[in-house]
N, C-alpha and C positions, 0 to 999 in steps of 0.2 A: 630367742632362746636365752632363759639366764645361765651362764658360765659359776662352775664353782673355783675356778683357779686363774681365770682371766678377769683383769678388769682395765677398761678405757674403751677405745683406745684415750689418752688422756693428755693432757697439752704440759710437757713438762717441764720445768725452768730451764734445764739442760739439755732436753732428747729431744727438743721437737713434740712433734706426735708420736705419742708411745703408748704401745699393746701392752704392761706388766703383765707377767707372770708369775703366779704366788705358787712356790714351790714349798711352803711350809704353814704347818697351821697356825693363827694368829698367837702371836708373841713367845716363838718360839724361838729363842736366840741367845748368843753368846753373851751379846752386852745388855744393862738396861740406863742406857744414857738418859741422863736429867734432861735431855732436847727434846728427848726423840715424842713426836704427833701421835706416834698412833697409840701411844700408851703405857704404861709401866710390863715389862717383861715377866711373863708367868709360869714362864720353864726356861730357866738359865741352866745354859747347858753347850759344853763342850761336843758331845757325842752327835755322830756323823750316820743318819737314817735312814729308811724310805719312809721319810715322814708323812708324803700322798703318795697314791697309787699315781706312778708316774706314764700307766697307759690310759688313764681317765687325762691326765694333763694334755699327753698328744694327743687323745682323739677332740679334745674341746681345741686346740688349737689349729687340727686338718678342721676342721668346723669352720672357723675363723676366715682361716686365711685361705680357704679354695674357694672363698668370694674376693681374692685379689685386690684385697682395703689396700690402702695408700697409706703409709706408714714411715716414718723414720727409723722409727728403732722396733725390735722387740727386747723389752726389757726383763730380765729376771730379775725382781724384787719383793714385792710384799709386806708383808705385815710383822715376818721375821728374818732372818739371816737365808739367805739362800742357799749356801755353800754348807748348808747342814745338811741338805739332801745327797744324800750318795750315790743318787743315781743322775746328779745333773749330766754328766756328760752324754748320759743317752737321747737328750732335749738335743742337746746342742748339735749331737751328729742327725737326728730326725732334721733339725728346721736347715743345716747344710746339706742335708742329701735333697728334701722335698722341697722347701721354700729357700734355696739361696741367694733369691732376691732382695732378701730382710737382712739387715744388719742385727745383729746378736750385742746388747749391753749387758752388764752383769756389775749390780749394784752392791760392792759388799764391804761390809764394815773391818775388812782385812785380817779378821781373827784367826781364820784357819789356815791361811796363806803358806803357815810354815808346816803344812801337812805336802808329800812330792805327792803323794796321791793325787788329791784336790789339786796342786797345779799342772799337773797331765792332762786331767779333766776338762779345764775350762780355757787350753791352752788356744784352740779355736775360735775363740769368740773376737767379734770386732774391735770391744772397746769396753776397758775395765773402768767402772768409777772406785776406786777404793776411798777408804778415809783414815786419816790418823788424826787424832785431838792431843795428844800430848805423851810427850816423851816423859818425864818425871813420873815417877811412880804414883807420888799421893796425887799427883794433878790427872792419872791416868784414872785411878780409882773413884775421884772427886766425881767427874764430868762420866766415866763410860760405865761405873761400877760393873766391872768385869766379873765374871766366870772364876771359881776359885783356878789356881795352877795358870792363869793367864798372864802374862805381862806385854810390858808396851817391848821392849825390846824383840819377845818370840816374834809378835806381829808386825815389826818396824823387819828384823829380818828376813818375815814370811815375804813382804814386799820386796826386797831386795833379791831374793832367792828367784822369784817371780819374776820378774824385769830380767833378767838372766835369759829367759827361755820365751818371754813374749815382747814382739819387738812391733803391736800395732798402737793403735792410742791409749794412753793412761792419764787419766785426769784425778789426780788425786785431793780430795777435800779434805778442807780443816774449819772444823764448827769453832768461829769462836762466842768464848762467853767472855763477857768482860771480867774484869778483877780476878778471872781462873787462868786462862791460858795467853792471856796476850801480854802476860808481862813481858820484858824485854829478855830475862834471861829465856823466857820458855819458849819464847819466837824464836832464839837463835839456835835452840835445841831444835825446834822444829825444823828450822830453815836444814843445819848439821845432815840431819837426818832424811830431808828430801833430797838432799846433793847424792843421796848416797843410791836413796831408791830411782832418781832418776824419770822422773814424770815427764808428759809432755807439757803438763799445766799441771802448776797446785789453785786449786780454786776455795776461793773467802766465802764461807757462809756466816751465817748468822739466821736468827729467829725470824720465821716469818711466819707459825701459826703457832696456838700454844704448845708448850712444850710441856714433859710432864711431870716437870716442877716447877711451881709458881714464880720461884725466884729464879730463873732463866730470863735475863732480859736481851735484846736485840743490841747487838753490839750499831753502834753509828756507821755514818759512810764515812765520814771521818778518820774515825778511828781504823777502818779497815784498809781504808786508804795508806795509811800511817803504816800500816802493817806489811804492808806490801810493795812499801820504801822498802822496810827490812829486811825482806827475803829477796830482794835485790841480790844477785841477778836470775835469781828462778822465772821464772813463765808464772806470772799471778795472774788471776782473773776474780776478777769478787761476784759472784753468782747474782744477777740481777732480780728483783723480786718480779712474779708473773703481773703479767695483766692481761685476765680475762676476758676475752671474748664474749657478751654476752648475746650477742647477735652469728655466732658462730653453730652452725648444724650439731657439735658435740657439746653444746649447750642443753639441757632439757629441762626446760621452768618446771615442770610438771614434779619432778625429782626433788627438783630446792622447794618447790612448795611442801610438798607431799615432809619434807623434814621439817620444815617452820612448824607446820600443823601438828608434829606429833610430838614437839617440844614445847607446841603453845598448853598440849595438855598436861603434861609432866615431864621434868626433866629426863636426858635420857643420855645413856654412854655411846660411843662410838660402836659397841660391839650391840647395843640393844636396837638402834639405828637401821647398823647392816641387817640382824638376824629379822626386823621388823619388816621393811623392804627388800628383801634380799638384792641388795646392792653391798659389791663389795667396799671392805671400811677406805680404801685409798681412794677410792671415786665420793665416800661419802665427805671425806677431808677436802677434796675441792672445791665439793659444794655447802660446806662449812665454812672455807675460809669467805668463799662470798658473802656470806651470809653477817660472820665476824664483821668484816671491812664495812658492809653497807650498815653495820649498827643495828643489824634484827634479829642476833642470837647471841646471846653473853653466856658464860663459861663459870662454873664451879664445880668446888671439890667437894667431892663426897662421899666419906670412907676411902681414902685414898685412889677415888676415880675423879674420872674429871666428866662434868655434865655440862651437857647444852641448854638452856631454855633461851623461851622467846623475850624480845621486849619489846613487847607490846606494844608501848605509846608511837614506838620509831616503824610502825609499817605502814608502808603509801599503797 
């Protein structure tokens, strides 16, 4: 059965094995950060929706899970902000009332946090990953180019309001980019400002497939290292890059071929990919970044999209 709002389960740097679930339609979100995979943002937008029919999401997930998969996590994520959905809490009382065997993840870029609404809502949930990239205003706008009426401040205190009323795990990331947020004064605004939200772990990202702006480059271990003297004495962890299982059963050559072939014949975006295969775009990113690493799809921009084609000479 193809899923329209599930995709994985999918092997994820932080969750283990994890079931996403896409609560909103593709790049539908507050922020549109120069990192972010899966694409530039095409409705930047503060306002809280039923962006899908949130009885089509639980019946593809009673689908799912009443063949009792083996699972880490189920994660709320996606292609855009998920906390833009207004009816998330009705997921999350479904999968505690029917499936409370699952732990419940909730991936979100911390924007609406300062709504009490929204934190009522997802007050249930196992385990929040939020993120904060920078406390300075123009280094907030540089890196997450926010939502107009947004600031780093609303969403530094949406977190703090939050950690108030939820007392399970909170893993909260910080992407960095070089020469943008790791200077010294903006690490120790950063570090300020975790002391306050109060994480179990702040965790060190950096670039591990393209981002979508060219000039995004992967901060060092190095350097992250470095970074994570700094916030001494917070709980660091620097997020380790995956390595793929290619002999693993959620492997399926068939998929990564079936994308080689369709980029050998034209370039093609992430969103032409999914809509080509209906495979959704975070399982196509997977089997991209494979593809990337082993030297058989290179990447260009075109009309401010990013494409994949093949090269050719580099396939065994």
């Amino acid at each position: 059965m193809q899923f329209k709002y599930l995709f994985g389960p999918v092997l994820s740097r932080r969750l283990g094995l994890s079931l996403g679930v896409d609560l909103v339609p593709y790049k539908v979100c507050s922020l549109d950060c120069v990192y972010c995979e899966v694409g530039r943002t095409n409705n930047l937008t503060l306002k809280r929706d039923n962006y899908s029919s949130i009885d089509e999401i639980l019946a593809e997930l009673d689908n799912f899970l009443s063949n009792n998969p083996q699972l880490d996590y189920i994660t709320l994520s996606g292609g855009g902000e998920p906390t833009l959905h207004n009816q998330i809490d009705k997921l999350i009382s479904f999968l505690k009332n029917n499936y409370p065997q699952y732990k419940i993840a909730l991936i979100t870029n911390s924007t609406l946090l300062w709504d009490d609404t929204l934190r009522f809502q997802i007050q249930d949930i196992d385990l929040i990953l939020p993120s904060l990239d920078a406390v300075s205003p123009e280094i907030f706008q540089t890196i997450n180019r926010h939502v107009e009426g947004l600031t780093a401040d609303m969403l530094i205190n949406g977190l703090i309001e939050f950690r108030k009323i939820f007392h399970k795990p909170m893993w909260l990331e910080i992407f960095i980019i070089p020469n943008i947020n790791d200077t010294d004064e903006e690490i120790e605004k950063l570090k300020q400002a975790c002391i306050k939200i109060k994480p179990d772990i702040v965790q060190l990202n950096s670039l591990d497939r393209p981002g979508t702006e060219s000039w995004v480059q992967s901060s060092s271990r190095e350097s992250l290292d470095a970074i994570a003297t700094k916030l001494s004495p917070l709980n660091v962890e620097i997020i380790a890059k995956i390595n793929y299982n290619l002999q693993s059963p959620l492997y399926q050559k068939t998929v990564m071929d079936n994308i080689f072939n369709l980029v050998k014949l034209v370039p093609c975006s992430l969103e032409e990919l999914s809509s080509t295969l209906s495979i959704h775009i975070n399982t196509i990113l997977k089997y991209l970044s494979i593809l990337i690493k082993e030297n058989k799809i290179g990447e260009i921009k075109e009309d401010k999209t990013n494409k994949y084609y093949a090269i050719i000479g580099e396939v065994k």
